[in-house]
C-alpha positions as CSV (number, residue, x, y, z in Angstrom):
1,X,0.0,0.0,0.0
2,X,1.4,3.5,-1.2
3,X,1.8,6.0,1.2
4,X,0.1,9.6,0.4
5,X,2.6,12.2,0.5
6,X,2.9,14.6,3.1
7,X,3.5,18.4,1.7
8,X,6.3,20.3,3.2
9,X,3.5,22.9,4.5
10,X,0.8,21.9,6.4
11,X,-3.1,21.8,5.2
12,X,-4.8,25.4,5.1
13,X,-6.2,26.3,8.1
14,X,-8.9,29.0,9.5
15,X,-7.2,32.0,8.0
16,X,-6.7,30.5,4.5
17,X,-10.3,29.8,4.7
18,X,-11.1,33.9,5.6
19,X,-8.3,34.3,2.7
20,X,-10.3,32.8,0.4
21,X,-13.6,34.0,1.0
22,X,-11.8,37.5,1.0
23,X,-10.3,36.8,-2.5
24,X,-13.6,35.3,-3.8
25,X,-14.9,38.1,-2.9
26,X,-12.8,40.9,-4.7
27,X,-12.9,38.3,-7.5
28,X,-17.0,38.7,-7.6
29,X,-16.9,42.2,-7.7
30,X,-14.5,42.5,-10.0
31,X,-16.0,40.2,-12.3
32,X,-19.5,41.8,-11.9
33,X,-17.8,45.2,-12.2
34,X,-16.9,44.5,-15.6
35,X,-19.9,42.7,-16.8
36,X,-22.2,45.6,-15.7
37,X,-19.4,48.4,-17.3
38,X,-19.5,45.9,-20.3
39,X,-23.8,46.1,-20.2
40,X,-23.7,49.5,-19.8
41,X,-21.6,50.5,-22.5
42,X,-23.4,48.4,-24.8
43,X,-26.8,50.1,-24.0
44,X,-25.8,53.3,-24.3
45,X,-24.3,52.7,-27.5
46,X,-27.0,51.0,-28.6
47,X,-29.4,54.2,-27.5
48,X,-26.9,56.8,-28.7
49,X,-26.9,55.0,-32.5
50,X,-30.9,55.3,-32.1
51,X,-31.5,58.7,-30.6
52,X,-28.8,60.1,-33.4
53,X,-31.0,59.3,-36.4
54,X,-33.8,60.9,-34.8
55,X,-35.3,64.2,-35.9
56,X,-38.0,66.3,-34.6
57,X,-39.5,68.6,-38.0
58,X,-41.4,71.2,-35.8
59,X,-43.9,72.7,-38.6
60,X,-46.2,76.3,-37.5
61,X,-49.0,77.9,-39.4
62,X,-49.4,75.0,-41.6
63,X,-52.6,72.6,-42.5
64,X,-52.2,68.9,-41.5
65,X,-52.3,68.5,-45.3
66,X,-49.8,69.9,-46.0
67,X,-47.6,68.5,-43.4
68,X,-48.4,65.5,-44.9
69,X,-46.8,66.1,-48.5
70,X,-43.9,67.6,-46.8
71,X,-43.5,63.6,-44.7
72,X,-43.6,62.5,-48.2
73,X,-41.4,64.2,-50.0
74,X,-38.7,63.7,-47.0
75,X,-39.4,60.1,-46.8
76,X,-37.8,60.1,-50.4
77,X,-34.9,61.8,-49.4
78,X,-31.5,59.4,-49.8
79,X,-30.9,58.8,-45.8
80,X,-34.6,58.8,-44.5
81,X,-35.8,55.6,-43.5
82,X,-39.8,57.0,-42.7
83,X,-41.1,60.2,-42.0
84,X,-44.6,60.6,-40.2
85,X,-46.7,63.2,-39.0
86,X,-47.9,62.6,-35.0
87,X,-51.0,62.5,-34.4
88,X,-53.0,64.8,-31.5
89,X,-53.1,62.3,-29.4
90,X,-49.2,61.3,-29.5
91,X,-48.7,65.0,-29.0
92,X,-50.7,65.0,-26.1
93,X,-49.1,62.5,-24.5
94,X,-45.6,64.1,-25.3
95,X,-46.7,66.7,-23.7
96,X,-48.4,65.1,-20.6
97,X,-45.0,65.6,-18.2
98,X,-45.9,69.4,-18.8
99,X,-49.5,69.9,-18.8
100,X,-50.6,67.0,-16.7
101,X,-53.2,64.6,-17.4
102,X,-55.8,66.5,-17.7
103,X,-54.6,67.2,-21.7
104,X,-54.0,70.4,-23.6
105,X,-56.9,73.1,-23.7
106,X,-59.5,72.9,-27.1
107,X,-58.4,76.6,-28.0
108,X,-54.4,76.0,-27.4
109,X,-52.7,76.1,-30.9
110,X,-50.4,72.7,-31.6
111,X,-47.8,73.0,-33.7
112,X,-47.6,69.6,-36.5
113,X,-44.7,67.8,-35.7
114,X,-43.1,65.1,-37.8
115,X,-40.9,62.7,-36.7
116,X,-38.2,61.3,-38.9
117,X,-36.0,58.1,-38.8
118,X,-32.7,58.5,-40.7
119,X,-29.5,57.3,-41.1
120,X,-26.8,59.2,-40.3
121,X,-23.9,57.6,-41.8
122,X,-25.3,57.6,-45.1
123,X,-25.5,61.5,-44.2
124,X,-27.3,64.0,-42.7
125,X,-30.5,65.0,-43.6
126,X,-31.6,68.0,-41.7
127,X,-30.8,70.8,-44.7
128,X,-32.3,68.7,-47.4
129,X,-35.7,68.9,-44.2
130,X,-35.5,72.1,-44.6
131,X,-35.3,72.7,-48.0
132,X,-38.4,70.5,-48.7
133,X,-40.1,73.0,-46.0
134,X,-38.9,76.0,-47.8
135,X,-40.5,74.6,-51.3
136,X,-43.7,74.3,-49.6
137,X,-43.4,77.6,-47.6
138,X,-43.8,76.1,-44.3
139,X,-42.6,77.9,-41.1
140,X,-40.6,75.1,-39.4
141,X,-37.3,73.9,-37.2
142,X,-35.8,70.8,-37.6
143,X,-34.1,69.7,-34.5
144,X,-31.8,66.8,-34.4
145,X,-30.2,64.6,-31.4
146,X,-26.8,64.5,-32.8
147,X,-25.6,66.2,-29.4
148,X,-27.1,64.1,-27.5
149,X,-25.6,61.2,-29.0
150,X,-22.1,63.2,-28.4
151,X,-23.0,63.8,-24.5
152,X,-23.8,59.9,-24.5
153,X,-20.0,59.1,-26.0
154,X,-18.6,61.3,-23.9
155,X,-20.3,59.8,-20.7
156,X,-19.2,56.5,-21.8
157,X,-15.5,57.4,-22.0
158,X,-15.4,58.3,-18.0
159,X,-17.5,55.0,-17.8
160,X,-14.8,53.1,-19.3
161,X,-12.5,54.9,-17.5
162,X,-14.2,54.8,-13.9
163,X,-14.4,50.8,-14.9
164,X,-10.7,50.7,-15.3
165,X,-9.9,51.8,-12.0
166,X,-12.5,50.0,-9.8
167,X,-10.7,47.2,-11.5
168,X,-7.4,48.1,-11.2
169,X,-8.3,49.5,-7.4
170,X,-10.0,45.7,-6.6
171,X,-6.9,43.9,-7.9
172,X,-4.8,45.7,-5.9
173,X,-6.6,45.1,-2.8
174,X,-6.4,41.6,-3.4
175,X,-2.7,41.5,-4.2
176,X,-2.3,43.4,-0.9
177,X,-4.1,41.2,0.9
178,X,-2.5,38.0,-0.3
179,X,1.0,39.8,0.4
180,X,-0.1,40.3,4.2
181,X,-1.6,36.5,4.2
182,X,2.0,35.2,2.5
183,X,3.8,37.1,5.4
184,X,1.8,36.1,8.1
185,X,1.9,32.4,6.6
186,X,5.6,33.0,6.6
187,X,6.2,34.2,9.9
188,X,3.8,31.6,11.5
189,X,5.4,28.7,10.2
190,X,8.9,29.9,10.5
191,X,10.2,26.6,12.2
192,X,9.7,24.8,8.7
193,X,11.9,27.7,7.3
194,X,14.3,27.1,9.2
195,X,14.3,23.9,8.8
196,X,14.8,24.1,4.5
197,X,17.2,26.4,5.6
198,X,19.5,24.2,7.5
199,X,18.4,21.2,5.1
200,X,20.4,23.2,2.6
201,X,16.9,24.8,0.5
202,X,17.5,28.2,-1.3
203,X,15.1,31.0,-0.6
204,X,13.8,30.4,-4.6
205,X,12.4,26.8,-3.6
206,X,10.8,28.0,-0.2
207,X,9.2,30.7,-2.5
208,X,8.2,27.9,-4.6
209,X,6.3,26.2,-1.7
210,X,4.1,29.6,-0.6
211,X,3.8,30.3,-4.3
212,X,2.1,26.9,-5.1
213,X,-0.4,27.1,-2.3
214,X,-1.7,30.8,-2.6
215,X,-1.9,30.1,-6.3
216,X,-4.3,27.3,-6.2
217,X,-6.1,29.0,-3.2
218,X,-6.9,32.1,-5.4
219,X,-7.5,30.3,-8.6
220,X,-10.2,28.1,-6.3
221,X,-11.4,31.5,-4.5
222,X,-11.0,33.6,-8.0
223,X,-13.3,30.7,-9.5
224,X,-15.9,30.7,-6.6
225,X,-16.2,34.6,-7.4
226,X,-16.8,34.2,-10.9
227,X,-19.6,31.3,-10.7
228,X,-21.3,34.0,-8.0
229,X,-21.1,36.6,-10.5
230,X,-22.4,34.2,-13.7
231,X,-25.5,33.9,-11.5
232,X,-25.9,36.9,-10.1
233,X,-25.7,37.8,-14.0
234,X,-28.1,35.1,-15.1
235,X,-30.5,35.9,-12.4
236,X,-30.8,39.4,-14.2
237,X,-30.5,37.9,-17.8
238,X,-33.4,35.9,-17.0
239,X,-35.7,38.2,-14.5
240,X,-35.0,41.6,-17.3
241,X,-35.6,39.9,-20.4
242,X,-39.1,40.1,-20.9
243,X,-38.6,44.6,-20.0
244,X,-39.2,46.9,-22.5
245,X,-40.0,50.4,-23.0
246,X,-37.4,53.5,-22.6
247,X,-36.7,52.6,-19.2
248,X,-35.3,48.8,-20.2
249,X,-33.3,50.7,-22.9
250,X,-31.2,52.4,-20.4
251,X,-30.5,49.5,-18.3
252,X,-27.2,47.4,-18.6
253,X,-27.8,45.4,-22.0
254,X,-26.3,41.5,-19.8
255,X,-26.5,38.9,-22.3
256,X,-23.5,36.4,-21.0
257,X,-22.0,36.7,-24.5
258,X,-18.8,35.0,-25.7
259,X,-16.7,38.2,-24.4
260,X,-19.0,37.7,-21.4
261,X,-17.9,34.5,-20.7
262,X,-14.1,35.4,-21.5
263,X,-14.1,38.1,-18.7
264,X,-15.5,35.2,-15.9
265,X,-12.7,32.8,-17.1
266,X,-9.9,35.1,-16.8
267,X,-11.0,36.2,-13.8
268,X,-9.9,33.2,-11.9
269,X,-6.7,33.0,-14.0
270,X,-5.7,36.6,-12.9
271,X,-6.3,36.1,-9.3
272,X,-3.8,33.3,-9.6
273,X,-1.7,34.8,-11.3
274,X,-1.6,37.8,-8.9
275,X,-1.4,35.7,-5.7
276,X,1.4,33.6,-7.7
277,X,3.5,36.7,-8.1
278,X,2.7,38.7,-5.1
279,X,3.3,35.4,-2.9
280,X,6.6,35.2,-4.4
281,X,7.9,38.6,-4.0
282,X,6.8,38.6,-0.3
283,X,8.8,35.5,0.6
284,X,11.7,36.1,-1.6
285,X,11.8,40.0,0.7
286,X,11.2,38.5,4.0
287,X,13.6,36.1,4.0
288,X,16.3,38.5,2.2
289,X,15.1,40.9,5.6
290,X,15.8,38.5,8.2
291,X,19.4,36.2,7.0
């Protein structure tokens, strides 16, 4: 009957086990971190792309019939995909926030408003709008969301950016705390150290030895983390995905996409990583301090 090898450092104990919930921990948040930076972004670019080939033709003194062969004409034009004219009621309701429920007075003038889908990139249609109103002699604006759609970019560059550093700023932590962990290890079992020492073992294998077990403790702990944060995602995947309307749009688009699932399966592999390296450089310094 084989005998099961003994390791040269004994079995984790209680403060391994607070180690690794700390690590799964900072793991989870990171992960969720970037999954809900990753949702965000994609919503907002989603919304930006939609509210930028929006125009609002604003149209005064002018019959509804008329407004109506002006939505034709610009529906011809090369970059409009429709052009419509709102109805009372949908003006009404635009207007609701303002007024109230109660609706807009019989005797208050409404201007015609005609709402036009375009696309952008093929190019901007907003003279050619008001050229077909200046044919037809109508007193109009045309007002489009392009800067909005700017604003929208620029908020989702300090996203990004915020993103970036709650990352960076959770990785640290945990690198931090794994250092502090490595040098308590270290100092607790000292004996064994001294030991390897006078058994003739270079500081580079006693590294080895913390190096090995605070790598597989964080991959396990970074691994816990990212199954918490998969279902904490699918939770939301599956409670949002029947949500429409404006305020679904503005939520964080989670979809556990392939990139998705690439950011919880490096997760683990850069918390071992990190523990790896920063379990290395503690031991290799502490025992440099005290020979």
């Amino acid at each position: 009957m084989m005998k099961r090898e003994t390791p040269l450092l004994p079995i984790s104990d209680a403060r391994e086990a607070a180690l690794f919930f700390v690590v799964g921990a900072l793991c989870f948040l990171a992960a969720l971190a970037a999954l809900t930076t990753r949702g965000t972004y994609k919503a907002a670019e989603a919304w930006g792309a939609q509210i930028e080939g929006d125009i609002t033709v604003v149209m005064r003194d002018t019959d509804r019939r008329t407004a109506e062969q002006a939505a034709d004409r610009v529906t011809g034009l090369a970059s409009v995909f429709e052009a419509r004219i709102l109805s009372r009621e949908e003006v009404e309701a635009l207007l609701e926030p303002s007024l109230g429920p109660g609706g807009m007075p019989d005797g208050l003038p409404v201007p015609i408003l005609m709402v036009v889908q375009a696309d952008t990139s093929v190019g901007d249609p907003a003279q050619s709008i008001e050229g077909v109103l200046d044919d037809l002699s109508i007193d109009g604006d045309v007002a489009g969301n392009a800067g909005y759609a700017e604003n929208v970019r620029g908020a989702l560059g300090v996203l990004r950016l915020v993103a970036l550093s709650i990352v960076a700023l959770l990785s640290a932590t945990a690198v931090a705390v794994i250092a502090f962990a490595t040098h308590a290890a270290l100092l607790a079992r000292r004996d064994i150290v001294d030991v390897l020492h006078l058994s003739g073992a270079e500081d580079r294998f006693i590294a080895g030895l913390f190096e090995r077990r605070f790598w597989v403790l964080a991959l396990q702990a970074g691994l816990g983390g990212s199954v918490a944060a998969l279902m904490i995602t699918a939770l939301i995947v599956f409670t949002g995905s029947g949500s429409d309307g404006v305020e679904a749009q503005l939520l964080p688009r989670l979809s556990l996409d392939f990139w998705d699932i690439v950011i919880l399966l490096v997760t683990p592999l850069m918390a071992g990583l990190a523990a790896r390296i920063a379990a290395r450089v503690t031991v290799l310094a502490s025992l440099k301090d005290t020979l």
